[in-house]
C-alpha positions as CSV (number, residue, x, y, z in Angstrom):
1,X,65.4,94.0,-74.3
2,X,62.1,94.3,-76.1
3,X,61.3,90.8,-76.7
4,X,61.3,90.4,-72.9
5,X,57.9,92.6,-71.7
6,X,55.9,90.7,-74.4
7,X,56.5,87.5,-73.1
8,X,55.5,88.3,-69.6
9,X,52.0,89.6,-70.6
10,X,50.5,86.6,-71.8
11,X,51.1,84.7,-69.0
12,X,49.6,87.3,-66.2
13,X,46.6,87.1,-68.2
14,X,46.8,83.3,-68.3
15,X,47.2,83.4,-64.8
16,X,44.0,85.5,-64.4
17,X,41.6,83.1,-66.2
18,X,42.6,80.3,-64.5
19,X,39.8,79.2,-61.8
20,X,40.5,78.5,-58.6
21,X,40.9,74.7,-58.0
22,X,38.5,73.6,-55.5
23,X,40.0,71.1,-52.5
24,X,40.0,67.6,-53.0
25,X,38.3,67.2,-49.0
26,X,35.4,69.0,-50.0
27,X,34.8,67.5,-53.5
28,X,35.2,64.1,-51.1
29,X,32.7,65.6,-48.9
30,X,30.0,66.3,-51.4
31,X,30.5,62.8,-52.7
32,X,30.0,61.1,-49.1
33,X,26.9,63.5,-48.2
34,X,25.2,63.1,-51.6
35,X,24.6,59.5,-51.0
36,X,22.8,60.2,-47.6
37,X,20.5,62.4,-49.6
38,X,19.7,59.9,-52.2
39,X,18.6,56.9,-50.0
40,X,16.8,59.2,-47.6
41,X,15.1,60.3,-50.9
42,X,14.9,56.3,-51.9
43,X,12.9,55.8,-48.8
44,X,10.6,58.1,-49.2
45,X,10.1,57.9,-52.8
46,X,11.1,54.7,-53.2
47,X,11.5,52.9,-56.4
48,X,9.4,53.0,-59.9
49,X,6.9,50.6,-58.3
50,X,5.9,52.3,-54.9
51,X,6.5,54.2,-52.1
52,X,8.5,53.1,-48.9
53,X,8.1,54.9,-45.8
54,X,9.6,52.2,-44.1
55,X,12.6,54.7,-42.5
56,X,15.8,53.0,-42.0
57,X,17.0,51.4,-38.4
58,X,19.9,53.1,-36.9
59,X,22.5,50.7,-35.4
60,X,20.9,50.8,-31.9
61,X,17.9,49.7,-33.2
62,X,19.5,46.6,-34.9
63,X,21.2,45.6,-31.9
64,X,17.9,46.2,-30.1
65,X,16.2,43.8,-32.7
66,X,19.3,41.3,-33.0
67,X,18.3,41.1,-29.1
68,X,14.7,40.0,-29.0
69,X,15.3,37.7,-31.6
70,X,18.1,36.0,-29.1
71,X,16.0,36.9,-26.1
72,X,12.7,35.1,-28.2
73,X,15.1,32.0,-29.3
74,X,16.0,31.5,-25.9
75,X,12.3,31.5,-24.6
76,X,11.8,29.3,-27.3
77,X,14.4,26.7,-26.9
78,X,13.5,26.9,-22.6
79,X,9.4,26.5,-23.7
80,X,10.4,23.0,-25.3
81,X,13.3,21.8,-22.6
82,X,10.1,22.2,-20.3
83,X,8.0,20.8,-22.8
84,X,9.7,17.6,-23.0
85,X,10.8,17.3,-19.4
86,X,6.6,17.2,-19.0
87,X,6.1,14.7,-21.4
88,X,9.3,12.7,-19.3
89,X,7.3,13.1,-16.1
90,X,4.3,12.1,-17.3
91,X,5.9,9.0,-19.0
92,X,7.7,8.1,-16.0
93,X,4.7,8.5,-13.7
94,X,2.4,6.1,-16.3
95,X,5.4,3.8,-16.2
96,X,5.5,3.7,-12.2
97,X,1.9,3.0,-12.4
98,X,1.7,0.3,-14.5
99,X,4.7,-1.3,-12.5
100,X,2.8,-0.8,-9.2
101,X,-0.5,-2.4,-10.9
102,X,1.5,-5.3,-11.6
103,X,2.7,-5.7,-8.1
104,X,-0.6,-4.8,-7.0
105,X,-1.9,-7.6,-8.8
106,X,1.3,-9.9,-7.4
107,X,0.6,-9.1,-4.1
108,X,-2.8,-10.1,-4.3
109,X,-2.2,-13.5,-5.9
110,X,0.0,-14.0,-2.9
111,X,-2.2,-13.0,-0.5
112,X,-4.9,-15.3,-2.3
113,X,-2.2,-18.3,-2.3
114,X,-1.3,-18.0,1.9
115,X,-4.9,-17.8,2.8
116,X,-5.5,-20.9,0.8
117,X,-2.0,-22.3,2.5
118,X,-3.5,-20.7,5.9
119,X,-6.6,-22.3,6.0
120,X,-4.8,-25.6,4.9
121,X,-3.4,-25.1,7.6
122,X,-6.0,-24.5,9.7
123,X,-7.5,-27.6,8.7
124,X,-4.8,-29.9,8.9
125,X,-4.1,-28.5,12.8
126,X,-8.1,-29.3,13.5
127,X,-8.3,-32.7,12.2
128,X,-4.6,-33.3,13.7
129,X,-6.4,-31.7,16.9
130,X,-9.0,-34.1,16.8
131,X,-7.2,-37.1,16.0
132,X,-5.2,-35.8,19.3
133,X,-8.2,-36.0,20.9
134,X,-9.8,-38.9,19.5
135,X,-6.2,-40.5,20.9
136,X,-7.0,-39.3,24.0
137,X,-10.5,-40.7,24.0
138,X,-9.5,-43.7,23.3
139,X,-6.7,-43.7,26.1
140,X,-9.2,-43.1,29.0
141,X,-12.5,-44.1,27.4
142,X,-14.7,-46.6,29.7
143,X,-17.1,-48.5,29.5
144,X,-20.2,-46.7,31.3
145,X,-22.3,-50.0,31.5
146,X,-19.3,-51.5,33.9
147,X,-19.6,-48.2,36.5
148,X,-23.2,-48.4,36.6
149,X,-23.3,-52.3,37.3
150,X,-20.3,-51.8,40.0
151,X,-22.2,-48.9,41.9
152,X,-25.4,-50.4,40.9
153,X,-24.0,-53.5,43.6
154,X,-23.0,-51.0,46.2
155,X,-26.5,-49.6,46.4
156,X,-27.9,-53.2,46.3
157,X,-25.4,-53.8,49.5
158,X,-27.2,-50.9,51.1
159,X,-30.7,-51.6,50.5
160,X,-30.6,-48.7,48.4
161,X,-32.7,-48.4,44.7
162,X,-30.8,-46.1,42.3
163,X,-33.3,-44.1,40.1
164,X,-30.9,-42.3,37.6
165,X,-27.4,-42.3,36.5
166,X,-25.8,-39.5,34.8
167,X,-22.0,-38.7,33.7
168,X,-20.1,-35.3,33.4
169,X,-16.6,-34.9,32.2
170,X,-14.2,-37.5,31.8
171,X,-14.8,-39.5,35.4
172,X,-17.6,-37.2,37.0
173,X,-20.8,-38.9,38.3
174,X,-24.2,-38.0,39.7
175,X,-27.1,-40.2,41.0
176,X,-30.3,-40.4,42.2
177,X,-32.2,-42.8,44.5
178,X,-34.4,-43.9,47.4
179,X,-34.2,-46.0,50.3
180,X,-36.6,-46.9,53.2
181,X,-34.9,-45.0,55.8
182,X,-31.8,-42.6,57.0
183,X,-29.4,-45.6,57.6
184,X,-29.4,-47.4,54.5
185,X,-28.7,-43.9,52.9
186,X,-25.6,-43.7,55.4
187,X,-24.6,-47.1,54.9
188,X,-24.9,-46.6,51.0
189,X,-22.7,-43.2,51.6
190,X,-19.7,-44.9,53.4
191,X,-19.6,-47.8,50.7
192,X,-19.2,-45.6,48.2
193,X,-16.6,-43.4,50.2
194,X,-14.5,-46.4,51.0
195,X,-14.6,-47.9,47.6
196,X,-11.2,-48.3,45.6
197,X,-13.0,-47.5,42.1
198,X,-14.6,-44.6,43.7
199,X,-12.2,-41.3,43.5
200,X,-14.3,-39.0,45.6
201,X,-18.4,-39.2,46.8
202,X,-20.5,-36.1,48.2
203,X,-24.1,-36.1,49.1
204,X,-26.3,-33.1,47.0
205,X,-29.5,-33.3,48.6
206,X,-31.8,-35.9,50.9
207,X,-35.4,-35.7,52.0
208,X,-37.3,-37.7,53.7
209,X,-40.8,-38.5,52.8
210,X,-44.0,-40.8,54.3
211,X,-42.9,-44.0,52.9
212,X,-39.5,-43.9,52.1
213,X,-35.9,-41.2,51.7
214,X,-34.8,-39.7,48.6
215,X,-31.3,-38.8,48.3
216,X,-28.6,-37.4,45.4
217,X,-25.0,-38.2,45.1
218,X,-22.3,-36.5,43.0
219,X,-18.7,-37.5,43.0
220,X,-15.9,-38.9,40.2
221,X,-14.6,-42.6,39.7
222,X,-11.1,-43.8,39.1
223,X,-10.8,-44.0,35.3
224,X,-7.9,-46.1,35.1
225,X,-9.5,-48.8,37.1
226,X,-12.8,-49.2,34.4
227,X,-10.2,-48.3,31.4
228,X,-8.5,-51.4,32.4
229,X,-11.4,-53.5,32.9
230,X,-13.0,-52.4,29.5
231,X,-9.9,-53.8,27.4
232,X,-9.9,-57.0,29.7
């Protein structure tokens, strides 16, 4: 019974000088917090060799940052896309350029080449016009000394003296004269009219003077009918 009491004692008064154990989520909770404090006392402070008051970017700001750098990479990347796309544009338009100068130039050496071919041309239709011509000539040419000699006989048959002889055209005729009087001019008139190498015969003028009538024929021959004497 007595060794009982002295047993209990002891341990009340152990019991007693016992702290009180402090909770595990606040020790935790001082740990956590105590690094805050330190960086935001490393920013400030900062290491041995300086100061930094630099403060720290919240997460916000990051993204904010992370952003711009993707909005600036992007402005970047479009600057050269346009960049180059100029320099294609400009290369393609010197390219076109130089392509048209060449046909430029093509186009002039082939203008060059049919005006020379045109004006061969040219030529070769005026001397084949003139050789058409020269054909023709020689078709109906006549011999001028055979109509004056042939009306020069019809005048003689009417008393008539022929003064001048001119031609016009291929067969046209005009002539000058005199005669003593009205009726040889007549008579010189209806010779000529009823002639077969005469095509047609019309008087131009007549006057009548002291001494003697002047008169002027005009008219056309029958070509064929000298043509065929002159090669005879």
């Amino acid at each position: 019974m007595n060794n009982t009491p002295k047993e209990v004692k002891p341990v009340e008064k152990e019991l007693q000088k016992q702290p009180l154990e402090s909770n595990p989520k606040q020790e935790e909770k001082k740990v956590v917090q105590d690094p805050k404090k330190e960086s935001e006392i490393n920013t400030i402070v900062g290491s041995e060799s300086g100061i930094n008051l630099i403060p720290v970017l919240s997460e916000q700001e990051i993204k904010k940052e992370d952003k711009k750098k993707k909005l600036n990479m992007s402005a970047i990347v479009s600057l050269i896309i346009l960049f180059v796309i100029s320099i294609l544009i400009v290369g393609f338009n010197v390219v076109f350029k130089i392509q048209l100068n060449v046909e430029k130039e093509k186009l002039v050496k082939r203008e060059q080449a049919m005006s020379v071919f045109s004006q061969k041309i040219l030529n070769n239709n005026e001397i084949m016009s003139r050789i058409y011509l020269y054909n023709d000539i020689e078709k109906g040419r006549y011999s001028a000394k055979d109509v004056m000699e042939h009306i020069n006989n019809i005048a003689i048959k009417a008393d008539c003296n022929l003064l001048s002889f001119s031609f016009s055209g291929i067969n046209g005729m005009e002539l000058n004269g005199k005669a003593q009087g009205l009726e040889e001019v007549a008579k010189f008139w209806y010779l000529l009219g009823n002639d077969t190498n005469i095509e047609k015969i019309s008087l131009k003028s007549i006057g009548k003077g002291v001494q003697d009538v002047s008169f002027s024929f005009y008219g056309s021959f029958v070509l064929n009918n000298f043509v065929e004497s002159s090669t005879q």
